[in-house]
N, C-alpha and C positions, 0 to 999 in steps of 0.2 A: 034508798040507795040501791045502785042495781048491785047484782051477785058477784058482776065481778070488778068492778071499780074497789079502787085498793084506797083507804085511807091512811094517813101519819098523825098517832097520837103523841105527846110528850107529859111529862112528869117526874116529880122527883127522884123517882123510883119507878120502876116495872113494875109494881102491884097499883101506884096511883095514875102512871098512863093508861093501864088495863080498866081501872073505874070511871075514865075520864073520855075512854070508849064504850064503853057501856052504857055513860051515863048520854050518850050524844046520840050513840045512836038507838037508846033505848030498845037492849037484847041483852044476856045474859052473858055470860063471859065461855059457856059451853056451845054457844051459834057464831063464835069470830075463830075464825084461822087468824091467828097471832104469829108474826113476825117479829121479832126481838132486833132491831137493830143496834142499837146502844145500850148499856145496862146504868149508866150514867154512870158520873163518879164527882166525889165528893169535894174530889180536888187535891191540892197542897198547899200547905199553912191557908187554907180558905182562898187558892190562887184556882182560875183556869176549872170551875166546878161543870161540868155538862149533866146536861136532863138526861134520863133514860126517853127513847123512840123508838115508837110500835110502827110497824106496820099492817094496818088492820082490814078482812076482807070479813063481808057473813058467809057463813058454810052453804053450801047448797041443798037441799031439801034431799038430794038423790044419796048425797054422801053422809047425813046424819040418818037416815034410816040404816042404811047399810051397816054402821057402827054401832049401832042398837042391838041390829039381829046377833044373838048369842052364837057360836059354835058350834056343831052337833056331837054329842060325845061318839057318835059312832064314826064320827070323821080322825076324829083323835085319833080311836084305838088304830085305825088303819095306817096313821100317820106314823104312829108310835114300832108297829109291825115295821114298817117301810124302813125304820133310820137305817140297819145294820145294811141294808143295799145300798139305800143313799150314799151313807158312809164309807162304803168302797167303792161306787164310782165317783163319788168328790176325789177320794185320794187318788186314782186313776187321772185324773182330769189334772190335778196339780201337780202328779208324777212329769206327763206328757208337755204340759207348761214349761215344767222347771227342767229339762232334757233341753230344747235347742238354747237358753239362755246361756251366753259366753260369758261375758265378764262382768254380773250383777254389780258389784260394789261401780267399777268404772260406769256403768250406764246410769246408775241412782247420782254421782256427782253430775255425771254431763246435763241427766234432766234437771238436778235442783242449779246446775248454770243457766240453762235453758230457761227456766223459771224467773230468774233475779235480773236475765235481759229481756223480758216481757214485762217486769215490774215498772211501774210508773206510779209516781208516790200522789198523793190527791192534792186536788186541791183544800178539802177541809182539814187536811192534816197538813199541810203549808198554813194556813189560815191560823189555825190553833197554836202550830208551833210561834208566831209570830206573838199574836194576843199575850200568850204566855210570857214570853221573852222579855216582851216590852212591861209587863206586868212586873215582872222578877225587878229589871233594871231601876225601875224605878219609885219599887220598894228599898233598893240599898241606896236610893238616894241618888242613882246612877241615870238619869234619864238621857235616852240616847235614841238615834235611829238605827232602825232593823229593817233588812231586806233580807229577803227569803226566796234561792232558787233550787231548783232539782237538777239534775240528771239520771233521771231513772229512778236505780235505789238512794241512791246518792244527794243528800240534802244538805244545805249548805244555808245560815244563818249568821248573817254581817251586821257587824253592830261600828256604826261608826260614832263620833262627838267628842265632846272635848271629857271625857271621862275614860279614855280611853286605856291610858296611863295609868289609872286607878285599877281600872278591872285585869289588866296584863302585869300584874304586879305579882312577883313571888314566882319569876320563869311561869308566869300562866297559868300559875293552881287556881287562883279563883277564879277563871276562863275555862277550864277543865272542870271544875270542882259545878259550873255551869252547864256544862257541856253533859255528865254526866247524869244534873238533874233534870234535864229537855229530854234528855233521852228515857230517864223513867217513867218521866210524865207522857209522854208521848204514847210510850210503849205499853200503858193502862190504858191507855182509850182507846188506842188504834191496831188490828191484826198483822197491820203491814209492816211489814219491815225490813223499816225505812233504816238506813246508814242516816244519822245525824253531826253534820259537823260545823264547830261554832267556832268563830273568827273573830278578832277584835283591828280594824285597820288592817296590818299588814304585818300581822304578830306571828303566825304560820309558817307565813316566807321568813321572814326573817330567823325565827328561831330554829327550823329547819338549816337555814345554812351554817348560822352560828354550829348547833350540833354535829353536821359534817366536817369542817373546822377543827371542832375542839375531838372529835374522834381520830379525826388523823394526827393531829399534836401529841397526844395520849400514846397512840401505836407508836409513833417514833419514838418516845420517850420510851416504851416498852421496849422496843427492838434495841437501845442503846445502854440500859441500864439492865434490863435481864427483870426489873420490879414490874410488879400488876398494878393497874392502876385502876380507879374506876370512874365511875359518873353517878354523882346519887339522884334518886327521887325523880325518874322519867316516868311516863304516863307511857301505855305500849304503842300509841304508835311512834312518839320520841324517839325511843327502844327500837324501834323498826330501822328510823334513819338510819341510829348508828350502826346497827347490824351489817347493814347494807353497805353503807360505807366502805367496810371493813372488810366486807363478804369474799375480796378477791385479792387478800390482802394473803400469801399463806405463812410471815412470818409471825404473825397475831392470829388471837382466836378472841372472840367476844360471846361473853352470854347474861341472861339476864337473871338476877340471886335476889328474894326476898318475898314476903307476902303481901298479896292486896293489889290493889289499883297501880299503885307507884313503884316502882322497883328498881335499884341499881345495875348499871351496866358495868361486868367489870371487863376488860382488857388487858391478855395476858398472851406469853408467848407456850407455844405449843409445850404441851408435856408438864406444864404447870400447877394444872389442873387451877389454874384461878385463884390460888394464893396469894394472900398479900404481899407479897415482897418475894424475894430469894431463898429458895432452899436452905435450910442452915448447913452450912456445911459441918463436916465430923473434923474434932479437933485432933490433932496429927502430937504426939508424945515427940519430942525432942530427944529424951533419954534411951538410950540404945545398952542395950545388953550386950 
């Protein structure tokens, strides 16, 4: 094999794709520049398992000598004399750096925006998320079809069939309760990251507007009775509709009260602080002195 053609081993694991280059191209595991591409994984409940994948080249004869020859200890001591200069012109050099920088924190968001609109999710991570899906579905007995597209970071997985009804059942927890395990699973195999969103029909739209709906029924109701009201068991982006809803409302105030995944929205008028009902008012004596 020539020095610089790069070969792709796989196996169970990282230490048997490493044997399984070794054993092919007959060298030792000390003459491969090793690339780690995958580190496998084992799966869930035995769903969606991937091999670990090497990328494998042999070292070249100029860079294994090089690596052999030892250090000189008299280059050391010199080295070791040198830090306290080094050491004051590094902090010179990051003084001068961090002097024109205006407004780090704003620059660090713009680049990690910058970043997430250069993102484009793969295709072996659309691939997988599908395998998966369809795997999951009809292990609950749910078999259905899946279509899988991008935009960007933004992944979107559509499950349509006559089971539809079944898996959008319970306002969408077990479509959520889906949505969260794609995303875990995903999120082991893959650096990318990928926004994942899971669809059943046309259960999104729909429940999307029903929740805009039912948040302005709620404020009115608040605005005319003086009582908090709320919404239980939303998932955040649920929580997001009604927010927004609401957002330009100034007679109501919305927030969201509980721990974990799911959380209520309650809806209350200003100054309330989100209590359930009305103020108790102080009771007033009749009897006068």
């Amino acid at each position: 094999m020539p020095l610089h053609k790069k070969m792709e081993f796989e196996g169970k694991d990282v230490a048997e794709a490493i044997s399984n280059a070794c054993k092919t191209l007959n060298v030792s595991q000390e003459n491969l520049d090793i690339e780690v591409l995958t580190t496998g994984t084992s799966g869930i409940f035995g769903l969606c398992r991937q091999k670990a994948r090497l990328r494998v080249a042999l070292k070249k004869e100029g860079s294994d000598k090089a690596e052999e020859k030892p250090p000189k200890r008299a280059v050391k001591v010199k080295v070791e004399k040198e830090k306290p200069l080094e050491k004051k012109k590094e902090r010179v050099v990051k003084e001068k750096r961090k002097a024109p920088q205006g407004q780090p924190v704003k620059e660090a968001r713009e680049a990690v925006r910058e970043a997430r609109e250069d993102f484009v999710a793969g295709e072996d991570l659309l691939a997988d998320l599908k395998v998966c899906l369809v795997r999951i579905l009809e292990l609950m007995n749910y078999p259905s079809e899946v279509s899988v597209s991008s935009d960007k970071e933004n992944v979107t997985a559509q499950i349509q069939g006559e089971y539809i009804n079944e898996i959008v059942e319970q306002n969408g927890k077990i479509l959520d309760s889906l949505q969260y395990l794609l995303r875990k699973i995903i999120g082991k195999k893959y650096s990318e990251k990928a926004i994942i969103s899971l669809d059943a029909g046309d259960f999104r739209a729909v429940r999307t507007e029903e929740l805009k709906q039912l948040g302005l029924e709620l404020a009115a109701e608040v605005k005319k009775s003086g009582k908090t009201r709320s919404i239980p068991s939303l998932n955040p982006s649920e929580r997001r509709v009604v927010h927004l809803a609401l957002q330009d409302d100034k007679d109501v105030r919305s927030r969201s009260v509980g721990e974990g995944l799911f959380k209520k929205v309650l809806i209350y008028r200003p100054g309330s602080k989100g209590r359930k009902g009305p103020a108790p008012k102080r009771k007033i004596s009749n009897n006068k002195k």
